[in-house]
Backbone as a printed PyTorch tensor [residue, N CA C, xyz], in Angstrom:
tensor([[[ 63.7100,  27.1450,  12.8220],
         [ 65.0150,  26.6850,  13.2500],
         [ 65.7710,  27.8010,  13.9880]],

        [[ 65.7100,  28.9980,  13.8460],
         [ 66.2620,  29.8410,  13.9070],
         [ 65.9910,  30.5170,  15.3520]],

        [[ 64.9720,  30.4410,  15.7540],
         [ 64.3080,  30.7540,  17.2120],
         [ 64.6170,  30.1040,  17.9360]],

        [[ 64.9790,  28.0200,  17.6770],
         [ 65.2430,  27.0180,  18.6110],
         [ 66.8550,  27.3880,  18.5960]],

        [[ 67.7550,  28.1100,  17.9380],
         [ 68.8680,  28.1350,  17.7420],
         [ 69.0850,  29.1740,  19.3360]],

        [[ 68.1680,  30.2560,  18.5970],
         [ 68.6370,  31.6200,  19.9150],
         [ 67.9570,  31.2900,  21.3890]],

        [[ 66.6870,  30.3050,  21.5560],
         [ 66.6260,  30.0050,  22.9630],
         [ 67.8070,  29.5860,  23.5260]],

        [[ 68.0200,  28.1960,  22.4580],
         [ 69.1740,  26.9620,  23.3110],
         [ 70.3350,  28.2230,  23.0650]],

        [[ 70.7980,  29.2040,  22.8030],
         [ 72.4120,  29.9700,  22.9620],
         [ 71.6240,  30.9500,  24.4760]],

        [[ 70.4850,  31.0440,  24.9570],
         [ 70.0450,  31.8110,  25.8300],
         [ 70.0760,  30.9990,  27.4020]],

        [[ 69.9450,  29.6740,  26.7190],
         [ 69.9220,  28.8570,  28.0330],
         [ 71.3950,  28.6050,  28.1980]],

        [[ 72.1230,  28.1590,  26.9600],
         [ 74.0290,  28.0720,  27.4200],
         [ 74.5390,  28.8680,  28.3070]],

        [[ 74.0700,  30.4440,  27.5770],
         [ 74.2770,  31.1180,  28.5030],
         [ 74.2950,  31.7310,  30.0830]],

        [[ 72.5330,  31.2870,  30.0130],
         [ 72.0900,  31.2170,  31.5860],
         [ 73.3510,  30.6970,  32.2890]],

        [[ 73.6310,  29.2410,  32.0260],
         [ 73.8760,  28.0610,  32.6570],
         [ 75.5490,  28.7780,  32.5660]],

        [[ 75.9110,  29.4130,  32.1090],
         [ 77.4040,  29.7010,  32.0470],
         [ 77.7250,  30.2980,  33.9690]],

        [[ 76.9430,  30.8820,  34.4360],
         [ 76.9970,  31.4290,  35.8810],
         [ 76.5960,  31.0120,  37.1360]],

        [[ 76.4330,  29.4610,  36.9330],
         [ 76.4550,  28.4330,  37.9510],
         [ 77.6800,  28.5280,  38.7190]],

        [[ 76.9870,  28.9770,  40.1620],
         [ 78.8590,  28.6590,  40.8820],
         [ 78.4870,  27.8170,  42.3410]],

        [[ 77.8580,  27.1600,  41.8270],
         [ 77.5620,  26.2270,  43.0030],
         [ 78.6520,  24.9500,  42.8230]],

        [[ 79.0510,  24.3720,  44.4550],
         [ 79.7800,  23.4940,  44.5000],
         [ 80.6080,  23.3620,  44.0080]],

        [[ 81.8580,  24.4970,  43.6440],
         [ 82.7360,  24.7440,  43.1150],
         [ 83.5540,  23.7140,  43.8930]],

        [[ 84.3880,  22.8720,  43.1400],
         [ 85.6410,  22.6720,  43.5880],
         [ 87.2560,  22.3100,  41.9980]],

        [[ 87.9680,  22.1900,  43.2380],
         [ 89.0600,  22.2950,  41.7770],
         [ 89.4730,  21.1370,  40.6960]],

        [[ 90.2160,  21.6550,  39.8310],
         [ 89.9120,  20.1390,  38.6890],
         [ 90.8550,  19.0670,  39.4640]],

        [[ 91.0820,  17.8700,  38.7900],
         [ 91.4620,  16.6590,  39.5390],
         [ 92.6730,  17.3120,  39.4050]],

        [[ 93.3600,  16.3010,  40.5580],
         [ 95.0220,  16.8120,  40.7650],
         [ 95.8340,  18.0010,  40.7090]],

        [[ 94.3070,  19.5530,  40.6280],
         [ 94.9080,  20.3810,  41.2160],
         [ 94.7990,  20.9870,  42.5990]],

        [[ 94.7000,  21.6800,  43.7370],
         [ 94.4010,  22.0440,  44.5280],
         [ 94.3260,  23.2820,  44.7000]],

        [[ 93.5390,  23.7520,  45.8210],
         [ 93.5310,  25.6240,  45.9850],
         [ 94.5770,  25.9800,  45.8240]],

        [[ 94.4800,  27.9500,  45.5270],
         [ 95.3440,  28.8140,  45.4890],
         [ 96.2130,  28.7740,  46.8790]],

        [[ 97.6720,  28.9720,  46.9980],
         [ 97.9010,  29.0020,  48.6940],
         [ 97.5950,  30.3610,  49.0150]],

        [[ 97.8860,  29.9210,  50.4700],
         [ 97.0180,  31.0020,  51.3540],
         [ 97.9590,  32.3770,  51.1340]],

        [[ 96.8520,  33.5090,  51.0740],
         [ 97.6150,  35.3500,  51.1350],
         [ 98.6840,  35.1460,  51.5620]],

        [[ 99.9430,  35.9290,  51.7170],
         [100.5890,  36.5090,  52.5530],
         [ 99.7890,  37.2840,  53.8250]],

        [[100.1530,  36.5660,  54.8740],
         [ 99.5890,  37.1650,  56.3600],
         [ 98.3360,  36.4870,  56.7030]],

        [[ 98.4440,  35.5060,  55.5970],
         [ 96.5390,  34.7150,  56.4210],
         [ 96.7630,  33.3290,  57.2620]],

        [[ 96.0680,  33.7240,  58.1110],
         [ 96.5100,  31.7860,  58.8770],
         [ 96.3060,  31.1910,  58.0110]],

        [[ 94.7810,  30.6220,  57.0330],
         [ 94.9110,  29.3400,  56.4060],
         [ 94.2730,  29.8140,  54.8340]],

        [[ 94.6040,  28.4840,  54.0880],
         [ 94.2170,  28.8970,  52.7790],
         [ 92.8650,  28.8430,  52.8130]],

        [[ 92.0690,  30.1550,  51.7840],
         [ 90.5030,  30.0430,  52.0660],
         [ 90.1220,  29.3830,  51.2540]],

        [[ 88.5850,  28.7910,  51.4160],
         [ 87.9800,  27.7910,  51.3900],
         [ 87.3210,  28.4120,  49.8730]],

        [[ 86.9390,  27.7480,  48.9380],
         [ 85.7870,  28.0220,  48.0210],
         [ 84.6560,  28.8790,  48.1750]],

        [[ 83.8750,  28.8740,  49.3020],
         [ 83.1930,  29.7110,  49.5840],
         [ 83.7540,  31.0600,  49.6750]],

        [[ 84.8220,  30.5180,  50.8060],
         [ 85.3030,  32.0490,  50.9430],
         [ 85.9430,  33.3440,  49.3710]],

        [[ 85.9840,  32.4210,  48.9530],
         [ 86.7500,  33.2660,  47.6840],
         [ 85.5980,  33.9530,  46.8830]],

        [[ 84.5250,  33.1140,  46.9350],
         [ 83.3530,  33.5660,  46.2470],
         [ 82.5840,  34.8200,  46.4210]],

        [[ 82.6620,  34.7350,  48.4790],
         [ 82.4060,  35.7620,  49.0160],
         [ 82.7540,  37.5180,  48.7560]],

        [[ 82.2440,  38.3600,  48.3500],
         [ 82.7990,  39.8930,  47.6340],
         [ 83.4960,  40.3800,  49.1600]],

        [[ 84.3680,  41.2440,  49.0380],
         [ 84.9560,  41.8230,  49.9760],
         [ 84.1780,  42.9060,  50.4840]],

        [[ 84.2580,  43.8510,  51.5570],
         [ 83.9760,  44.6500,  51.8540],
         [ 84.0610,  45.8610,  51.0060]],

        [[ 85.4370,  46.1560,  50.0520],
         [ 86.0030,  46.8950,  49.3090],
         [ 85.1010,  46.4830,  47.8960]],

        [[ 84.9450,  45.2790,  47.6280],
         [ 84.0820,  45.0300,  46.6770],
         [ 82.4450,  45.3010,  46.6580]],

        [[ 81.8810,  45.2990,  47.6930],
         [ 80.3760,  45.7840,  47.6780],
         [ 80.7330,  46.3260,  49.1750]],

        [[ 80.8730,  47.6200,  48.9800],
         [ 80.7500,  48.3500,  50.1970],
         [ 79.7910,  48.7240,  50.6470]],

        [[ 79.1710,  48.7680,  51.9480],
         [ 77.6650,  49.3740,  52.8870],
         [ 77.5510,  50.9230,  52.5350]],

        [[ 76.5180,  50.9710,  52.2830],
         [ 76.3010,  52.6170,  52.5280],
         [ 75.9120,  53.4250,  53.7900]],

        [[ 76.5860,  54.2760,  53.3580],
         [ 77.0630,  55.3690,  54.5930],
         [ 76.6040,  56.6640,  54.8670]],

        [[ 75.2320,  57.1630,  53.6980],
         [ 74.9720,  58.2730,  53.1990],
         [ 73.6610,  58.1180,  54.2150]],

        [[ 73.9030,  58.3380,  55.8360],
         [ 71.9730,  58.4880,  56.3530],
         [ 71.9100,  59.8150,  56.0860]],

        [[ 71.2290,  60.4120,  55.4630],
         [ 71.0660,  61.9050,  55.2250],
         [ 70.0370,  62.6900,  56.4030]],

        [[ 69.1370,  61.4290,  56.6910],
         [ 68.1570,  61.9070,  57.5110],
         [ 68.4770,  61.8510,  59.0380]],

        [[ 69.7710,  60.9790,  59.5380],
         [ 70.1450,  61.2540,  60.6920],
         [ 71.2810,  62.1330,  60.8010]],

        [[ 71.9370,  62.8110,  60.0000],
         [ 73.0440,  63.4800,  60.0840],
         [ 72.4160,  64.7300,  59.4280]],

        [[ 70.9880,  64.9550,  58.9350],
         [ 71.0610,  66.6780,  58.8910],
         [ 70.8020,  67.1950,  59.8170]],

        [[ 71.6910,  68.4700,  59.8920],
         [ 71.4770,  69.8560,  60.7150],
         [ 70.8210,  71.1400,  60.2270]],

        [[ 69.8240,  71.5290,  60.9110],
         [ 70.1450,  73.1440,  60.6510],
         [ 70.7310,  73.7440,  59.9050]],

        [[ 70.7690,  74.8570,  59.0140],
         [ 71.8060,  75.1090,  58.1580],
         [ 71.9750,  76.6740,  59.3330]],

        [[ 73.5490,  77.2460,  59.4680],
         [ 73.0670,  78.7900,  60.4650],
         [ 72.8380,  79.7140,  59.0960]],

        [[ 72.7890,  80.9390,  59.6890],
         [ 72.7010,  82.3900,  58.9650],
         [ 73.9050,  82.4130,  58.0010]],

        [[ 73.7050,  82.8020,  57.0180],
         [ 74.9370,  83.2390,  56.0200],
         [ 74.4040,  84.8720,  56.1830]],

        [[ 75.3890,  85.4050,  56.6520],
         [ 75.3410,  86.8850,  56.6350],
         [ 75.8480,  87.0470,  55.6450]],

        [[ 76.6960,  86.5760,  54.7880],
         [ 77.5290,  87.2760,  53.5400],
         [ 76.0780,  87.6040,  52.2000]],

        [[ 75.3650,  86.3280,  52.7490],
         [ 74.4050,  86.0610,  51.6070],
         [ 73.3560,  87.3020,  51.4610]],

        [[ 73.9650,  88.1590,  50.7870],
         [ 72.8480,  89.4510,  50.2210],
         [ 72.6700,  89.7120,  48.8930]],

        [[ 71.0510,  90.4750,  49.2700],
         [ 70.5290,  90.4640,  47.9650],
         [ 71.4770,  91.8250,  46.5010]],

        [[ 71.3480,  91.3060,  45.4760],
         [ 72.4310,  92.1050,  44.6640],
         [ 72.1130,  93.4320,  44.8060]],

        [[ 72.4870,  94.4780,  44.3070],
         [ 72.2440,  95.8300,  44.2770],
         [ 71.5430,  96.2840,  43.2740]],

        [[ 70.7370,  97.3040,  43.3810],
         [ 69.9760,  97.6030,  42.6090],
         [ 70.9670,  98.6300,  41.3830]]])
């Protein structure tokens, strides 16, 4: 009993992160639109992560190294 208990709480769970075909409950409607946006966004759009939210990486290491020059300061300690 105890195993059929923790699958079926494994599958509730699965199923908790369905976000397909979102729309809103009866007789309410979308959030209104930002301040400064032409129109109110769409379901999709809200779903969509921002730029600020999953940002691109920016780290090419292999097209932006240089050469390192001479460090003259860099000497060996004294005996």
């Amino acid at each position: 009993m105890r195993p059929v208990l923790l699958v079926g709480s494994f599958l509730l769970l699965a199923s908790c992160g369905a976000a397909k075909n979102l729309k809103p409950a009866k007789g309410e409607s979308l959030p209104v639109a930002p301040y400064g946006a032409k129109a109110t966004p769409t379901p999709a759009d809200l779903l969509k992560p921002s730029g600020q939210a999953r940002p691109a990486r920016s780290d090419e290491l292999l097209q932006s190294s240089q050469e390192r020059r001479g460090d003259e300061f860099n000497l060996p300690p004294p005996n």
